[in-house]
C-alpha positions as CSV (number, residue, x, y, z in Angstrom):
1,X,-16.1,14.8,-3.9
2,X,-13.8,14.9,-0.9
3,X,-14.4,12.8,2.4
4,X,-12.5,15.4,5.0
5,X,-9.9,12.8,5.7
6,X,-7.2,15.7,6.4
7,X,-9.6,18.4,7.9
8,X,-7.9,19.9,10.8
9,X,-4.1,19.5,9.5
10,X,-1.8,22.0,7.5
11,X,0.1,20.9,4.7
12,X,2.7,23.1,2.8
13,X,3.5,22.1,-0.6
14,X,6.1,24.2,-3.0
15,X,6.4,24.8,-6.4
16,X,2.4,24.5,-6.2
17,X,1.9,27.4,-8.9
18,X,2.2,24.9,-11.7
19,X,2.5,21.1,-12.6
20,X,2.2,18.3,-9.8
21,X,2.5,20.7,-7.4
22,X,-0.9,22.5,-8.2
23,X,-2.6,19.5,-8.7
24,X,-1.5,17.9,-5.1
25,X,-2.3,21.1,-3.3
26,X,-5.8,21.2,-5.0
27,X,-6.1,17.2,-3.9
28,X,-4.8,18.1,0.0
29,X,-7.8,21.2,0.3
30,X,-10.7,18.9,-1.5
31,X,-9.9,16.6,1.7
32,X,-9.8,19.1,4.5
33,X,-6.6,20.1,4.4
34,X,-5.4,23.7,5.0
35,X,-2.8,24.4,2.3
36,X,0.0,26.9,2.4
37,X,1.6,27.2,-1.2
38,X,5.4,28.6,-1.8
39,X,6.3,29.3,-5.5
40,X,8.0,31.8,-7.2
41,X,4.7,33.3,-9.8
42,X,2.5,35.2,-7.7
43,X,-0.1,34.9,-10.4
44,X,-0.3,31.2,-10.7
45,X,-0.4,30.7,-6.8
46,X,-3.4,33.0,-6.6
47,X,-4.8,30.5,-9.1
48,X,-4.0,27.7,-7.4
49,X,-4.6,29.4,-4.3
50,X,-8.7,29.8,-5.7
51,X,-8.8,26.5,-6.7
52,X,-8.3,25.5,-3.0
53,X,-10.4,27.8,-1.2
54,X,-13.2,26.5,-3.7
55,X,-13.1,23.1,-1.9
56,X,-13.9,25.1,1.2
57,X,-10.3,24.6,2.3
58,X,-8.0,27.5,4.2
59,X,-5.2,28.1,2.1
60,X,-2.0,31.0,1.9
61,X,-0.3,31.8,-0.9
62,X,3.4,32.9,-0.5
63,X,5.9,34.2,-3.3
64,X,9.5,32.8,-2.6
65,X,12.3,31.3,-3.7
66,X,13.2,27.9,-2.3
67,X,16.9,28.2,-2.6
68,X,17.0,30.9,-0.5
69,X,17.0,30.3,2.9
70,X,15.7,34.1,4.0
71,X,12.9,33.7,1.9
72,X,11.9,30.4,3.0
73,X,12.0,31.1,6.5
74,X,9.7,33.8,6.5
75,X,7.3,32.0,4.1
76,X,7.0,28.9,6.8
77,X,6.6,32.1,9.3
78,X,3.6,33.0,7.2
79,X,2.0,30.1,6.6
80,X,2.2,28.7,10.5
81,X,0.7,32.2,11.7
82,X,-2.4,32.1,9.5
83,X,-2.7,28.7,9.4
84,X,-1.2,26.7,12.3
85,X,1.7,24.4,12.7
86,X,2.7,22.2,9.1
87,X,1.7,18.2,9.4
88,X,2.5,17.5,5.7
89,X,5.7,19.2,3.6
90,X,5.5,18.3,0.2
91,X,8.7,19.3,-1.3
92,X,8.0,19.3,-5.1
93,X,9.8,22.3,-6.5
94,X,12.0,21.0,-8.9
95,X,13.7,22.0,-12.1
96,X,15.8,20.0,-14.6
97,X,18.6,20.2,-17.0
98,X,17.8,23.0,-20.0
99,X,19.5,20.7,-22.2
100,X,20.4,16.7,-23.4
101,X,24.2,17.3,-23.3
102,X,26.8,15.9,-22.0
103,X,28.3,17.3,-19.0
104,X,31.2,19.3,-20.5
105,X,28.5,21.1,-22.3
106,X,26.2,22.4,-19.9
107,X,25.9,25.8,-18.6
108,X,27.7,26.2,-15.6
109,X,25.0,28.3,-13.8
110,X,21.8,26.5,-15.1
111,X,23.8,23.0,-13.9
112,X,24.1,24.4,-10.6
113,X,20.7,26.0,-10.2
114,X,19.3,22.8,-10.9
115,X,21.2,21.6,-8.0
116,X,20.3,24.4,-5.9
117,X,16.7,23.8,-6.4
118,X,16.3,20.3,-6.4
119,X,18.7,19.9,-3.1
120,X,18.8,23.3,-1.3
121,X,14.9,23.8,-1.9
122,X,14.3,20.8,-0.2
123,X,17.0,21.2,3.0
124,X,16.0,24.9,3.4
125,X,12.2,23.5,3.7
126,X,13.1,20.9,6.4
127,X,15.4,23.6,7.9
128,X,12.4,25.7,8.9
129,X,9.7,23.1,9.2
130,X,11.6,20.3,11.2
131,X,12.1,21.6,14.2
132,X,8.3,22.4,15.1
133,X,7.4,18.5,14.0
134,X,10.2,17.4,16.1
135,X,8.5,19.0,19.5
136,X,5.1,18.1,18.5
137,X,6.3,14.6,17.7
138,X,4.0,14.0,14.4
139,X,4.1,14.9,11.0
140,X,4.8,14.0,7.5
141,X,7.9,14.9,4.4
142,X,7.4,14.2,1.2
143,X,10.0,15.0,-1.4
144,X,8.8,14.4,-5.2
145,X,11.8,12.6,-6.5
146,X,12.7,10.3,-9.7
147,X,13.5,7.2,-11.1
148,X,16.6,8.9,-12.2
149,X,17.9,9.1,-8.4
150,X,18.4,5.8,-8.7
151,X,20.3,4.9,-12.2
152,X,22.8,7.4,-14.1
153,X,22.4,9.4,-17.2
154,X,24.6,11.2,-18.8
155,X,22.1,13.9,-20.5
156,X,20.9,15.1,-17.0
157,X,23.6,15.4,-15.1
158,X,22.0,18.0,-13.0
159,X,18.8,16.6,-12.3
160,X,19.5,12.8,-11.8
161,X,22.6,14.1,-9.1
162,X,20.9,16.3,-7.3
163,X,17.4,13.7,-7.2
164,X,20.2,11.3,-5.8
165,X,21.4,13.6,-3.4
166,X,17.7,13.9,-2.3
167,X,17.1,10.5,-1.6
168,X,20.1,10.1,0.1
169,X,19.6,13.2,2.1
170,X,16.1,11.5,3.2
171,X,18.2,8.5,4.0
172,X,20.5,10.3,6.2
173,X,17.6,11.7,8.5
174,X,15.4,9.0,8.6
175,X,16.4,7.7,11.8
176,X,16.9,11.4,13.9
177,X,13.8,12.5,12.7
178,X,12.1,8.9,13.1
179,X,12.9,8.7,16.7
180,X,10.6,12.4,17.0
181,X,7.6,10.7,15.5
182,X,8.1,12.1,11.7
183,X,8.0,10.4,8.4
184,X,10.0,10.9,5.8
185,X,9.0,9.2,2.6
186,X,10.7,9.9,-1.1
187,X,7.8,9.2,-3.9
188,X,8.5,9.1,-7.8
189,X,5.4,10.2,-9.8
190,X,7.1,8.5,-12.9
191,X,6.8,10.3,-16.4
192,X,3.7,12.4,-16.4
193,X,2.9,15.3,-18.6
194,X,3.9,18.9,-17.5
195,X,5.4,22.2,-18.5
196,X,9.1,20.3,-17.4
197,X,8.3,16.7,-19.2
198,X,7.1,18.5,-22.4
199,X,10.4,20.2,-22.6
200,X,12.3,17.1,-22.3
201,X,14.3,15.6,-25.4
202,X,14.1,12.1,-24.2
203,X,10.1,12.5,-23.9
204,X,8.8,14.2,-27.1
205,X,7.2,11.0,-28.5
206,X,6.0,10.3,-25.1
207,X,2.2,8.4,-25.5
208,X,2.0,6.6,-22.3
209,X,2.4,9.5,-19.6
210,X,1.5,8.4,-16.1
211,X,-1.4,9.6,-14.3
212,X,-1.4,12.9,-12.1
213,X,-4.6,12.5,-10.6
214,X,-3.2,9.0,-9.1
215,X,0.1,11.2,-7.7
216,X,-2.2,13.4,-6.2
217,X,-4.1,10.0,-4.7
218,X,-0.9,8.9,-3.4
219,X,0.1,12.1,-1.9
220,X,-3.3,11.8,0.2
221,X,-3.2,9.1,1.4
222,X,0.5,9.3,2.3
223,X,-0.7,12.5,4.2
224,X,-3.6,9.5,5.8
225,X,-0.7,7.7,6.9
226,X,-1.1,5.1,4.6
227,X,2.8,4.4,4.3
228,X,4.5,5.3,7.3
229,X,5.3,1.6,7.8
230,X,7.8,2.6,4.7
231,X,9.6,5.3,6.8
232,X,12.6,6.6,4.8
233,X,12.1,4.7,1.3
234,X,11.5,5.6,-2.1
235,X,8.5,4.4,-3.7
236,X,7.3,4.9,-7.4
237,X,4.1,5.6,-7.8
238,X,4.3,5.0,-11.4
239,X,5.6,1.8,-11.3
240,X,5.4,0.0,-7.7
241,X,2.3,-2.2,-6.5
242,X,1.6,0.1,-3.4
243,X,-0.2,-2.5,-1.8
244,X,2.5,-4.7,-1.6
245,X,5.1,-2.2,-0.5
246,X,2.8,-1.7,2.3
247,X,2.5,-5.3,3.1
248,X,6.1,-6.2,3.1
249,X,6.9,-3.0,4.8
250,X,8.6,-5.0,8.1
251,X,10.5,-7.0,5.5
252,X,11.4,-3.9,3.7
253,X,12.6,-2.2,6.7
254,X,14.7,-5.4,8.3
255,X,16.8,-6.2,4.6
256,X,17.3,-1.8,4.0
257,X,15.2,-2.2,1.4
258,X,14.3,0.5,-1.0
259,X,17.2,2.9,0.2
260,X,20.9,3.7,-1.7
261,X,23.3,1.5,-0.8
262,X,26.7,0.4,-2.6
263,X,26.2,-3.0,-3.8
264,X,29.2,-5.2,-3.1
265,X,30.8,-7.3,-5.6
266,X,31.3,-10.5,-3.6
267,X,31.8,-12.0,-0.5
268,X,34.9,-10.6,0.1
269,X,34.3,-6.5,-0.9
270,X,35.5,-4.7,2.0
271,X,32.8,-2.1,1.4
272,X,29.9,-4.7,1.6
């Protein structure tokens, strides 16, 4: 049973036909929240879509691409007529490599649609969505990104560059869009069980998936405000203490904690 801690915002979360994305969507509307969904299967946003307005949320479904910046625009159009100005983007639609092969292997096209969703999906989003948060001064990002932003792998080229790319492309606004009152915030589900993970090489003997229903928890009470102290930062939700993220939060923020940065080799790097 919901409390109606968001009643009385809009959130807009993509990719919410399937996956993470469904579940969070379902989570924002059993709070309050009115939920405008953007995927690219009419049928499964319906579903998601009923799932919503079941809570007694307001909700919009809107079929669109997130790589194309047409399509996007008119779908934030949509979603801000019938339901009112966006506090929370969720950017979640993701995909991921087809295959566990090196990168002279991979299909040219699938490699860079990958790219193009994981990357363009996401600026296309804050494209359209920004610049109403920036003159209202309030509001909330969050992109669904990886553990593999932040180490290399050779079998997912794709993914783990353009989940990089991500973070640093939330690192790179952080401070424009934090001087406008607006929260960026990069959150790692860790390994849990989908349509995507279940196609995965590297899981297949997966027993220990992480927890969806604590994602969708998190994603609340992000949208609460919970970690806005930790403006700009990637946290994993599988693996971090939240608590003490939000604790050290100053002392996060003063060392550039929890951001990409090139680590120098000494004293005397140059680059340090």
């Amino acid at each position: 049973m919901g409390t109606g801690s968001l009643a009385g915002q809009v959130g807009l979360v993509t990719g919410a036909g399937r996956g993470i994305g469904r579940e969070i969507a379902i989570g924002l509307a059993a709070e309050g929240m009115a939920v405008g969904l953007i995927g690219r299967t009419q049928d499964k946003l319906i579903a998601t879509l009923k799932e919503c307005v079941r809570h007694g949320a307001r909700g919009v479904a809107v079929t669109a691409d997130v790589t194309r910046p047409g399509a996007v625009r008119e779908a934030v159009r949509s979603i801000e007529r019938d339901l009112g100005p966006v506090d929370l983007l969720v950017n979640n639609a993701g995909q991921v490599d087809r295959a566990e092969v090196p990168i002279w292997e991979t299909d040219p096209a699938q490699w860079w649609q990958v790219v193009e969703t994981n990357l363009r999906g996401p600026y296309n989003l804050l494209r359209n969505v920004l610049p109403g948060m920036v003159q209202r001064r309030r509001g909330r990002v969050v992109n669904l990104n990886s553990g593999f932003a932040l180490r290399p792998d050779g079998h997912y080229t794709a993914y783990a560059t353009s989940k990089g790319a991500l973070l640093q492309l939330s690192d790179n606004i952080a401070d424009s869009v934090g001087r406008h009152g607006v929260v960026v915030l990069d959150i790692s589900p860790g390994a849990v069980a989908t349509e995507t993970t279940a196609g995965m090489e590297m899981f297949r003997d997966m027993k220990a998936w992480g927890s969806i229903p604590y994602m969708v928890a998190v994603t609340v009470d992000a949208a609460r405000g919970r970690f806005d102290g930790l403006h700009g930062r990637f946290l994993h939700a599988g693996r971090d203490n939240l608590e003490t993220l939000v604790a050290s939060a100053a002392t996060i923020r003063s060392t550039d904690a929890r951001t990409l940065r090139l680590r120098p080799y000494g004293p005397d790097d140059p680059m340090g």
